[in-house]
Biopython code that builds the backbone (N, CA, C, O; Angstrom):
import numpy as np
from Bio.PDB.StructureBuilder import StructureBuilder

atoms = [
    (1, "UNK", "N", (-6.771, 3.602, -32.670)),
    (1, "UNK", "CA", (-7.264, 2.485, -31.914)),
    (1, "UNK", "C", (-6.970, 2.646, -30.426)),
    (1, "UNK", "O", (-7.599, 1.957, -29.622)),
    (2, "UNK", "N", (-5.972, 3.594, -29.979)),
    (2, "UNK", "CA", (-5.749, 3.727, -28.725)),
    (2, "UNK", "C", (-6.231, 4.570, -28.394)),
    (2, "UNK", "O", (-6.255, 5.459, -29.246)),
    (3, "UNK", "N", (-6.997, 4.956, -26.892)),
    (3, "UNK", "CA", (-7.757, 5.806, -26.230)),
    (3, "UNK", "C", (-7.041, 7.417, -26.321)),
    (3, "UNK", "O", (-5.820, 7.443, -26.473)),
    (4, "UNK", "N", (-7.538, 8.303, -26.259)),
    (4, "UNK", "CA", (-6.940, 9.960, -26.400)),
    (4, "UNK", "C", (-6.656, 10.150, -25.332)),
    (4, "UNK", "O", (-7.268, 9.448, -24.528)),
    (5, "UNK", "N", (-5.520, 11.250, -24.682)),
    (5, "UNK", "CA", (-5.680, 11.504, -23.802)),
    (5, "UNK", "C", (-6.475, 12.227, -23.148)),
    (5, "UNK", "O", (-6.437, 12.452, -21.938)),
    (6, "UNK", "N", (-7.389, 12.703, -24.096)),
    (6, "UNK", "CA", (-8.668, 13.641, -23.716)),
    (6, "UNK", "C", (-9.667, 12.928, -22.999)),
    (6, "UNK", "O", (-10.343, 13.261, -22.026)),
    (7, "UNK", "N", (-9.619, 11.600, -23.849)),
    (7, "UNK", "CA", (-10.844, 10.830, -23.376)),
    (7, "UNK", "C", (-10.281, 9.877, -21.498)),
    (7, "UNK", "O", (-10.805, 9.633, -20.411)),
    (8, "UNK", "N", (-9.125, 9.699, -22.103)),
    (8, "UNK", "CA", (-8.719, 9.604, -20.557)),
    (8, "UNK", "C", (-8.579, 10.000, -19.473)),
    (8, "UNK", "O", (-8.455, 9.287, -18.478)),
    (9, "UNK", "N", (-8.577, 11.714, -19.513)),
    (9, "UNK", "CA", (-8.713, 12.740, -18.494)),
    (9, "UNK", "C", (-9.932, 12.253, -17.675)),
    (9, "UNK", "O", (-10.055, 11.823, -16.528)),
    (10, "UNK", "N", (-10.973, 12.533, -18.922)),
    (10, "UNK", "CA", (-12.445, 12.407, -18.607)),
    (10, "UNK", "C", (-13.216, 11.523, -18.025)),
    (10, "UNK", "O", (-14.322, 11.664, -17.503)),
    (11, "UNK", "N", (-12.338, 10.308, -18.195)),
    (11, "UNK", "CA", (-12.620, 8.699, -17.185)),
    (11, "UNK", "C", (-11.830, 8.782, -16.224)),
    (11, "UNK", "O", (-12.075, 7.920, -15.380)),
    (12, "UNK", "N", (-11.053, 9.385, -15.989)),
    (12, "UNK", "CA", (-10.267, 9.174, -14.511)),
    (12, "UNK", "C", (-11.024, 10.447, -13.457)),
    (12, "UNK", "O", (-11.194, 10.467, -12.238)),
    (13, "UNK", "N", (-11.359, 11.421, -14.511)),
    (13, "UNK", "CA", (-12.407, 12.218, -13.489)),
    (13, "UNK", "C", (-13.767, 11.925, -12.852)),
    (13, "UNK", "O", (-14.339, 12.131, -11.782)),
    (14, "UNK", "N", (-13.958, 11.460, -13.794)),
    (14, "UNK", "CA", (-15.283, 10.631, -13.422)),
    (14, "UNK", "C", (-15.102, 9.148, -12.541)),
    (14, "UNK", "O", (-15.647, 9.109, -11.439)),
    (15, "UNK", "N", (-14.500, 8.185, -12.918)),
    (15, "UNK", "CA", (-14.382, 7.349, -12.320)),
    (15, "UNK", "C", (-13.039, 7.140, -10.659)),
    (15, "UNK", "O", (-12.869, 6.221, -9.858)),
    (16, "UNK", "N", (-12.265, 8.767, -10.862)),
    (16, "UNK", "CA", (-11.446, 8.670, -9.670)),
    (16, "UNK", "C", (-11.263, 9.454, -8.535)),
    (16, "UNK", "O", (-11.266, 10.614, -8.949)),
    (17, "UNK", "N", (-11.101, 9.453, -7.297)),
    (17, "UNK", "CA", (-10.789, 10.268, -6.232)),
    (17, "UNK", "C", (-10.841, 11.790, -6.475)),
    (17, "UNK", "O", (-11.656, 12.651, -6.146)),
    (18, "UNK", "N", (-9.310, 11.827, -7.388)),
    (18, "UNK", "CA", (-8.777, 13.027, -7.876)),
    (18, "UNK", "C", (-8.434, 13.262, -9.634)),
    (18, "UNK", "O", (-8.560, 12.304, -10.397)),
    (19, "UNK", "N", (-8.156, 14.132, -9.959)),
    (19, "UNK", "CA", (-7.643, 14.190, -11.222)),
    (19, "UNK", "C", (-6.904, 13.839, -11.828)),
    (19, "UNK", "O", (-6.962, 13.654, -13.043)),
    (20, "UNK", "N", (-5.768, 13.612, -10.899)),
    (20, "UNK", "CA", (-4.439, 12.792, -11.356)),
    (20, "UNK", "C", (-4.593, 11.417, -10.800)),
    (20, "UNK", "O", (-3.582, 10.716, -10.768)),
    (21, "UNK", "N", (-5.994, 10.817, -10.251)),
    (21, "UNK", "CA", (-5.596, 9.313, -9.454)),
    (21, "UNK", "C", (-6.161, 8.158, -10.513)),
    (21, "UNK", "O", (-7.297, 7.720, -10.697)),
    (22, "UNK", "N", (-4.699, 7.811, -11.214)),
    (22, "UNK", "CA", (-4.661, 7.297, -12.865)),
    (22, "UNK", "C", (-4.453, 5.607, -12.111)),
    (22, "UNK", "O", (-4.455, 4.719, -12.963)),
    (23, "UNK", "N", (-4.295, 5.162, -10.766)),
    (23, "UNK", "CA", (-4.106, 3.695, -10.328)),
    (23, "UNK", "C", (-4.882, 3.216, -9.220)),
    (23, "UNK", "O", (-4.662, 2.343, -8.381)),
    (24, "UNK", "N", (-6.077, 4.186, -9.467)),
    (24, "UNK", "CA", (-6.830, 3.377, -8.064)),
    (24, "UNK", "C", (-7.931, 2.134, -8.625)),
    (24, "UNK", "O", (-8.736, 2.802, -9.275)),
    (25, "UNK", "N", (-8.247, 1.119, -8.685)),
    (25, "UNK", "CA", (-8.956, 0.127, -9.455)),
    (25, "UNK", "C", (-10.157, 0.202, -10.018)),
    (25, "UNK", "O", (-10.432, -0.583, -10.925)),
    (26, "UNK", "N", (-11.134, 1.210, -9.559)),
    (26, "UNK", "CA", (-12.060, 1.749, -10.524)),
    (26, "UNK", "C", (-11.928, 2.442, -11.553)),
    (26, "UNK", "O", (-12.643, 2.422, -12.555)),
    (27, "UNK", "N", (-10.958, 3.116, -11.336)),
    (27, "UNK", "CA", (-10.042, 4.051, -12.969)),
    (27, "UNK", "C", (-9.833, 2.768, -13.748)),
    (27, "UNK", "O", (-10.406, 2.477, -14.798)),
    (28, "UNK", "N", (-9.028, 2.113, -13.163)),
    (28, "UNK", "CA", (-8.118, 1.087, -13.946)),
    (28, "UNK", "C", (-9.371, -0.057, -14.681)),
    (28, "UNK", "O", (-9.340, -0.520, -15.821)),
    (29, "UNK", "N", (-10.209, -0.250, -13.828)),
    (29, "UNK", "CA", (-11.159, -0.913, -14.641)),
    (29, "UNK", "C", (-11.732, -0.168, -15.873)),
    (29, "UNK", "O", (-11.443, -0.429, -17.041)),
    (30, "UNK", "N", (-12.629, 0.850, -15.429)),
    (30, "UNK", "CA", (-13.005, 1.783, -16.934)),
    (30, "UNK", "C", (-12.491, 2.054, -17.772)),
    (30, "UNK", "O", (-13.015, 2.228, -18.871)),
    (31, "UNK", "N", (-11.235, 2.182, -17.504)),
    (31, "UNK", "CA", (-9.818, 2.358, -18.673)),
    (31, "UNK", "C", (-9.886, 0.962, -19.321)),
    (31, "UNK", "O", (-9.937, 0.880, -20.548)),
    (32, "UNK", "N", (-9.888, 0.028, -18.664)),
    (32, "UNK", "CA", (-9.621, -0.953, -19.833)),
    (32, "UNK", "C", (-10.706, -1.711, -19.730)),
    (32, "UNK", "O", (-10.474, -2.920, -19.717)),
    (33, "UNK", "N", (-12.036, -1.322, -19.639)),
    (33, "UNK", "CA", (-13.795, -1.536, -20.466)),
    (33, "UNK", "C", (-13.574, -0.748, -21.579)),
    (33, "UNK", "O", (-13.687, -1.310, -22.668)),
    (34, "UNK", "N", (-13.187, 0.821, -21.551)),
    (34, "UNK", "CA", (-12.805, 1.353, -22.659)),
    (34, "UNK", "C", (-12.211, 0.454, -23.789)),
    (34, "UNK", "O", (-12.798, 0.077, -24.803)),
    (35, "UNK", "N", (-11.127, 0.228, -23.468)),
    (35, "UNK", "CA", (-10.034, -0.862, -24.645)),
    (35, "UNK", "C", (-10.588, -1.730, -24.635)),
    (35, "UNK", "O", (-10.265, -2.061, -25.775)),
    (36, "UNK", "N", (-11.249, -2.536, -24.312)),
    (36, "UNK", "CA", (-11.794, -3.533, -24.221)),
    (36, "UNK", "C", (-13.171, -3.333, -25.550)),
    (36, "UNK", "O", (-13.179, -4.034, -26.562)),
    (37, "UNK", "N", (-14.259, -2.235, -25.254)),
    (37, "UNK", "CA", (-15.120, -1.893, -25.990)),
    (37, "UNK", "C", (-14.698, -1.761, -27.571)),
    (37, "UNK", "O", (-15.413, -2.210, -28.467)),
    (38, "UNK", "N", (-13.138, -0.924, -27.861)),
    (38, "UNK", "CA", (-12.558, -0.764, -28.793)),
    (38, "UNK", "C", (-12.084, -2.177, -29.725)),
    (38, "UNK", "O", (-12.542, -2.539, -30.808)),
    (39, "UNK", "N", (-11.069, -2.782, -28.940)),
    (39, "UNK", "CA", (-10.774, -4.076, -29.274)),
    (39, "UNK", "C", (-11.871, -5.162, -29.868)),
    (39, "UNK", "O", (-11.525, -5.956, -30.743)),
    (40, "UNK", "N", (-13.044, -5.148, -29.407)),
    (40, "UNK", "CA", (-14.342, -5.822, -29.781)),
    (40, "UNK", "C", (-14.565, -5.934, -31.028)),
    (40, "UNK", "O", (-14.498, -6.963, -31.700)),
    (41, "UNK", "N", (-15.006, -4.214, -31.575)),
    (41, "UNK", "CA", (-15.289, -3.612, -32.456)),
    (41, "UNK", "C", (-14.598, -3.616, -33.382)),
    (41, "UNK", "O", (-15.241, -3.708, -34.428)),
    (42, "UNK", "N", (-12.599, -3.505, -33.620)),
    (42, "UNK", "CA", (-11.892, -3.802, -34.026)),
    (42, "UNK", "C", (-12.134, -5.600, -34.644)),
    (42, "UNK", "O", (-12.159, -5.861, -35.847)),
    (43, "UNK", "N", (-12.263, -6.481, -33.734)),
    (43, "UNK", "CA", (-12.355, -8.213, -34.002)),
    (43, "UNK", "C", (-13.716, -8.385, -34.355)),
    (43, "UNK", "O", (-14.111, -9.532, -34.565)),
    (44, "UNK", "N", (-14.714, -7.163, -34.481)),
    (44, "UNK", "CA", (-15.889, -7.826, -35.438)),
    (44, "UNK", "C", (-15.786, -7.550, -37.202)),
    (44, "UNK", "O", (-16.480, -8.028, -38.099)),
    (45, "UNK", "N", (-14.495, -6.473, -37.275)),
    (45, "UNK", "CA", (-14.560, -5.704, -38.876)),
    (45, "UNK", "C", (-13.443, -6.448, -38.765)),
    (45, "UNK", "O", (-14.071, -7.362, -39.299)),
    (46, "UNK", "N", (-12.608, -6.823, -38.619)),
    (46, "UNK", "CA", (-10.989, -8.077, -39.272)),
    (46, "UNK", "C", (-11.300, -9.338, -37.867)),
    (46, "UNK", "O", (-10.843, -9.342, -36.725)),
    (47, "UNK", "N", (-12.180, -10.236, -38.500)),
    (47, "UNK", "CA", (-12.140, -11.649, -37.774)),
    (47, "UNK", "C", (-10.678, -12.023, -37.540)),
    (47, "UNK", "O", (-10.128, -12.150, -36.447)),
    (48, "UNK", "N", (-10.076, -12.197, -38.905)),
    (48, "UNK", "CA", (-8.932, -13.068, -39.421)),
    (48, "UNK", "C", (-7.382, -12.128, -38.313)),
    (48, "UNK", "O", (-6.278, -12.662, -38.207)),
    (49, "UNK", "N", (-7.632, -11.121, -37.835)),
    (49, "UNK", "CA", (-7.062, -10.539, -36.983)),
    (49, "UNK", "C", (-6.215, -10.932, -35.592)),
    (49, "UNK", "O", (-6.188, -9.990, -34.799)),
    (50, "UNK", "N", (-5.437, -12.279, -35.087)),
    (50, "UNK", "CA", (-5.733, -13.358, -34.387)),
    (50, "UNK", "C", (-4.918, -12.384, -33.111)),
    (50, "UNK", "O", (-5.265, -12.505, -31.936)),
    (51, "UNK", "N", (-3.894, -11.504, -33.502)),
    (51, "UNK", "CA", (-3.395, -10.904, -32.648)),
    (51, "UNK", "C", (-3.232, -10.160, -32.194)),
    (51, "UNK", "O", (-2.140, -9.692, -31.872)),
    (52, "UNK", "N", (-5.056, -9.471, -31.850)),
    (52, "UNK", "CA", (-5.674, -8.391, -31.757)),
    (52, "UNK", "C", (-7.152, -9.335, -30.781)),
    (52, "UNK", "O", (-7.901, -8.923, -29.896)),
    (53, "UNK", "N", (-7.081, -10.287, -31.264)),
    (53, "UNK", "CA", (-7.991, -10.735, -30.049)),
    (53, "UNK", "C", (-7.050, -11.760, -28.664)),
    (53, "UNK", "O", (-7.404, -12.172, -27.559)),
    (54, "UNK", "N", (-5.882, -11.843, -29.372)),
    (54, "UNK", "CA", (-4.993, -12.354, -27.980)),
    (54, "UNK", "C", (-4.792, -11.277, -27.090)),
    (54, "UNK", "O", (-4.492, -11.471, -25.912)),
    (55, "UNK", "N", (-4.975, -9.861, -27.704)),
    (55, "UNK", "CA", (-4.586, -8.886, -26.921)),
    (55, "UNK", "C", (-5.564, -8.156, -26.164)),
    (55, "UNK", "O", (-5.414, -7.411, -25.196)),
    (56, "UNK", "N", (-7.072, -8.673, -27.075)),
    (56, "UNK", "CA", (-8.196, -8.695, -26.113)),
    (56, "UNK", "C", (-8.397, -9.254, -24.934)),
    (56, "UNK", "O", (-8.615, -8.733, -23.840)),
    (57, "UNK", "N", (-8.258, -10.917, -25.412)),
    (57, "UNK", "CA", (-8.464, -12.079, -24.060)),
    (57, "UNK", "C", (-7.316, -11.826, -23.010)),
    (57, "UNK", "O", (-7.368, -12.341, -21.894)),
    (58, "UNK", "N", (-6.086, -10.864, -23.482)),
    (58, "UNK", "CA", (-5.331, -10.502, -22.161)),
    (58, "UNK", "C", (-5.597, -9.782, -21.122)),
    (58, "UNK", "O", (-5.269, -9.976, -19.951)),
    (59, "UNK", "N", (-6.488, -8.549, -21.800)),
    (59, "UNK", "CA", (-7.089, -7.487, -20.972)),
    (59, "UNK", "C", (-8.579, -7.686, -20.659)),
    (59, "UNK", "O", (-9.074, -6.775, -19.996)),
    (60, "UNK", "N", (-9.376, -8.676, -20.997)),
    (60, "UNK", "CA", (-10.603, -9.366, -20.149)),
    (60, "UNK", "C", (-9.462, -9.957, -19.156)),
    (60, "UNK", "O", (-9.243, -9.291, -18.145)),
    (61, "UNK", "N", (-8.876, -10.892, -19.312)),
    (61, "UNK", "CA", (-8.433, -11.649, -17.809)),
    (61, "UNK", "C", (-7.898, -10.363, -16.627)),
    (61, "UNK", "O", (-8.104, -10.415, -15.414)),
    (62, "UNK", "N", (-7.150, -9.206, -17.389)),
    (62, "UNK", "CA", (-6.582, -8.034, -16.561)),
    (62, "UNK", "C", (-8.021, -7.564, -15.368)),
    (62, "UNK", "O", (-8.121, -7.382, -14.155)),
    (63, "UNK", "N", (-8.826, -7.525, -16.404)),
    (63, "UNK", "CA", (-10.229, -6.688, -15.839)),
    (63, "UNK", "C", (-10.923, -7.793, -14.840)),
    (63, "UNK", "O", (-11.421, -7.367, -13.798)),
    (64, "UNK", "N", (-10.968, -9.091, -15.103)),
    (64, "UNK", "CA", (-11.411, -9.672, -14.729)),
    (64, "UNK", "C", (-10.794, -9.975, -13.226)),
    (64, "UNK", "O", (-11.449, -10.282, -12.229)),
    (65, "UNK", "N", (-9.382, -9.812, -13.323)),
    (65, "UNK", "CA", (-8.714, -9.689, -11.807)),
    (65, "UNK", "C", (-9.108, -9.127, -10.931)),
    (65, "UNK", "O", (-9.599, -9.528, -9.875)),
    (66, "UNK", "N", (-8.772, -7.373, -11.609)),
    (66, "UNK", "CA", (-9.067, -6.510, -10.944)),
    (66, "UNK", "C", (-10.621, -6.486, -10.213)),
    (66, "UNK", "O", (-10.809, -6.379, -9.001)),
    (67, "UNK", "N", (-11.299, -6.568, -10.882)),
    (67, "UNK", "CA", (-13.230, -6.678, -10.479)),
    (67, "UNK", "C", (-13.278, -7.800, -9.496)),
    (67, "UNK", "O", (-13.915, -7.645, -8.454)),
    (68, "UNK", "N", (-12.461, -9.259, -9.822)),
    (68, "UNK", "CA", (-12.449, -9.696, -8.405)),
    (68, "UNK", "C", (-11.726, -9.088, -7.117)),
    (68, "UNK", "O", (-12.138, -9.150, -5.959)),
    (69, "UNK", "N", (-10.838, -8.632, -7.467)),
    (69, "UNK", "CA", (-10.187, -7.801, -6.033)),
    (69, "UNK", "C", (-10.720, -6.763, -5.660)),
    (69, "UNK", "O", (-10.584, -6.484, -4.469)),
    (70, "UNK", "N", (-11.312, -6.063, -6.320)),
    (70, "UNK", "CA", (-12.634, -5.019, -6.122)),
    (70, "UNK", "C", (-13.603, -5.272, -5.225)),
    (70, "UNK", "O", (-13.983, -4.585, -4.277)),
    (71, "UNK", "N", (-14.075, -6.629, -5.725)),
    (71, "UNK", "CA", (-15.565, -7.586, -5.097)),
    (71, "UNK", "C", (-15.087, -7.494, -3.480)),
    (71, "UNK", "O", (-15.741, -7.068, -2.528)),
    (72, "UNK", "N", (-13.639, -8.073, -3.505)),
    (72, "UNK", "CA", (-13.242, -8.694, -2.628)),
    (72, "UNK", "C", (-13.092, -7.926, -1.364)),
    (72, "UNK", "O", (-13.417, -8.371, -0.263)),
    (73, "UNK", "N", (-12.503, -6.566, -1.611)),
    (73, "UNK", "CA", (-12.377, -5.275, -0.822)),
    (73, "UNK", "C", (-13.238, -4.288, -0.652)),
    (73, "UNK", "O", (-13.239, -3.507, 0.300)),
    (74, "UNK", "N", (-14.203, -4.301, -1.829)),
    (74, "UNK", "CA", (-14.548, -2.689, -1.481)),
    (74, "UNK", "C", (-16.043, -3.597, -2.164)),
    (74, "UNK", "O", (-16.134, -3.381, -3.373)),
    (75, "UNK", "N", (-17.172, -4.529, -1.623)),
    (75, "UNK", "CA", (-17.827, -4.719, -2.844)),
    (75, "UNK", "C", (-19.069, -3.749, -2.666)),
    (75, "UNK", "O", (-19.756, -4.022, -3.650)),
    (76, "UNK", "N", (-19.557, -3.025, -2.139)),
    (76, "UNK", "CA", (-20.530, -1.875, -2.312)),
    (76, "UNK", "C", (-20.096, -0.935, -3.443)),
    (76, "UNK", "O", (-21.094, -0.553, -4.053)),
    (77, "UNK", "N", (-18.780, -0.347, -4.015)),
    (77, "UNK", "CA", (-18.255, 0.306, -4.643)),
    (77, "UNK", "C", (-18.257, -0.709, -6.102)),
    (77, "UNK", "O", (-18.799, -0.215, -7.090)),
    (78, "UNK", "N", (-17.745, -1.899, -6.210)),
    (78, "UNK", "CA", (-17.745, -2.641, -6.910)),
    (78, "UNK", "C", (-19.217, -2.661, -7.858)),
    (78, "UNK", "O", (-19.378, -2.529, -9.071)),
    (79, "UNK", "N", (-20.118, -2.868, -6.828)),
    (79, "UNK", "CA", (-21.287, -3.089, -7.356)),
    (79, "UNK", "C", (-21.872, -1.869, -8.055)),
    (79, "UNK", "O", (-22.777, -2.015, -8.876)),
    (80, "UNK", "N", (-21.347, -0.582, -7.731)),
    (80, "UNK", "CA", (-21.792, 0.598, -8.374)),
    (80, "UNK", "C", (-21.276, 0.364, -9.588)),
    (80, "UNK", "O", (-21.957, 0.515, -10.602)),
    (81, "UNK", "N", (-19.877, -0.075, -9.619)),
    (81, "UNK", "CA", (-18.756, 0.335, -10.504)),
    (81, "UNK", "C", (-19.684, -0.573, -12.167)),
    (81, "UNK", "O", (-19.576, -0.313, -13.365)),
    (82, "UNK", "N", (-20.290, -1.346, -11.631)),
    (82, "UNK", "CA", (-20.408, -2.762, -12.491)),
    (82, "UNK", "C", (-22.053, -2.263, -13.287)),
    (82, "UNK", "O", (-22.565, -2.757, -14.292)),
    (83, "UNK", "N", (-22.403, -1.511, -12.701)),
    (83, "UNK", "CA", (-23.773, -0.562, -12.843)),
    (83, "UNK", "C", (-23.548, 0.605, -13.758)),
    (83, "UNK", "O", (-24.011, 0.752, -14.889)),
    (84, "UNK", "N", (-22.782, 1.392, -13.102)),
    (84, "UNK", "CA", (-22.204, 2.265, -14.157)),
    (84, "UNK", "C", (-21.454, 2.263, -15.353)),
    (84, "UNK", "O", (-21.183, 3.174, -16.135)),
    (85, "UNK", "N", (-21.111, 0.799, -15.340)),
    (85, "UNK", "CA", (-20.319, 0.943, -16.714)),
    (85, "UNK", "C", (-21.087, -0.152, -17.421)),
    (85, "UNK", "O", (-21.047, -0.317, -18.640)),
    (86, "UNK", "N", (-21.463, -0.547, -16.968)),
    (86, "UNK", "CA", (-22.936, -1.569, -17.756)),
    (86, "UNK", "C", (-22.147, -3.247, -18.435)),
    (86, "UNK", "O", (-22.368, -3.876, -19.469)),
    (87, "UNK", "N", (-21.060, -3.527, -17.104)),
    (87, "UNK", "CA", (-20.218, -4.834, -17.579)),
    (87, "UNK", "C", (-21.129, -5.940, -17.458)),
    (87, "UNK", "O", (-21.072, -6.603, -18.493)),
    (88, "UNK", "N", (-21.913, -6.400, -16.662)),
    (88, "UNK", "CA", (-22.498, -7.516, -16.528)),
    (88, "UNK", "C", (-23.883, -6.974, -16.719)),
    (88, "UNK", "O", (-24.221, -5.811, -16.498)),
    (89, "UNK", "N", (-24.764, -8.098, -17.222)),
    (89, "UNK", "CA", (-26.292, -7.703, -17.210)),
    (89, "UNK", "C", (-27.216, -7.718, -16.098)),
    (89, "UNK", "O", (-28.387, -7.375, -16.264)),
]
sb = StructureBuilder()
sb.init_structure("model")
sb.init_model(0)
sb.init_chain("A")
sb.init_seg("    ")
for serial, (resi, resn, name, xyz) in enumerate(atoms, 1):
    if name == "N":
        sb.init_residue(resn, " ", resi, " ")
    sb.init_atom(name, np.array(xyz, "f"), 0.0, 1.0, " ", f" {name:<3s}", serial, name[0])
structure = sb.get_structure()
């Protein structure tokens, strides 16, 4: 249920500066759309699961921070970011 580190290489390359830049807020968002995508999928096969979607609605509010402080600073980048990962319609 938790992301590989393979698959994490591969989103921080894509979504960061450098190879190792694992805390700049576009990483940090895709990283946890990732968990986020997982967690979903997880709370549609065990409804009855209650503390697995508290741990969802923690990391929407996480993401949801971050994307406003995103908006807030950088929003040309933001707006790519929100395109490329296909969060809003």
């Amino acid at each position: 249920m938790t992301l590989t580190t393979e698959h994490k290489a591969s989103v921080v390359a894509e979504h960061g500066s450098t190879e190792t830049d694992t805390g700049s807020t576009p990483v940090q968002i895709a990283l946890l759309t990732d968990r986020i995508k997982e967690l979903t999928e997880h709370a549609k096969l065990h409804p009855h699961d209650h503390h697995s979607k508290r741990g969802l609605l923690k990391l929407v509010g996480q993401r949801k921070r971050l994307m406003k402080y995103m908006n807030k600073h950088d929003h040309s980048h933001y707006r790519a970011l929100i395109q490329k990962l296909g969060i809003r319609g």
